[in-house]
Phi, psi and omega in degrees: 000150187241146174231116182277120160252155199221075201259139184216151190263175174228151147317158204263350175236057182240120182298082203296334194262342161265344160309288178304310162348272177353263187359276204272011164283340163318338161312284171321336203262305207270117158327298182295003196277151125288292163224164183207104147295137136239171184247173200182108156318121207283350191058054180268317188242125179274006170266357195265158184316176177234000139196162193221163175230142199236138250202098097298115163234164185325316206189184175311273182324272175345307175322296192296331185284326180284317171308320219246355194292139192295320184280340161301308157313332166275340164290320157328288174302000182262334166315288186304058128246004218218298187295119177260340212188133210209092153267147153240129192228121177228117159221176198280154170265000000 
């Protein structure tokens, strides 16, 4: 199993709980998905990211298919005007 993690900073008047909606509805849309969290920071620490999203799918070949999937894109695209800053991390479970 591969696990995509994704932590982002935001503009400061960026809609996090409609962000997460999007997000973990992508369960419904995209097949390869097993599960998709996302998390929204408690502001506990004022340096840390302001939410992040964690990703299982099978394998590789799955990856590509949910990075490339059009409703995924479309969520991107509804995001990148909110993003300031995008990390990433993907490894086997």
């Amino acid at each position: 199993m591969i696990r995509h993690v994704v932590i982002f900073k935001a503009e400061q008047n960026a809609p996090l709980k409609e962000f997460k909606e999007k997000i973990e509805n992508l369960k419904n849309i995209i097949p390869q998905i097993i599960s998709i969290e996302v998390g929204i920071d408690i502001n506990f620490d004022p340096t840390s990211s302001d939410f992040c999203v964690i990703t299982d799918v099978d394998n590789i070949e799955d990856l590509k298919i949910y990075a490339t999937h059009p409703e995924h894109i479309k969520v991107i695209e509804f995001l990148k005007p909110y993003i300031l800053e995008r990390k990433v991390v993907d490894y086997k479970v």
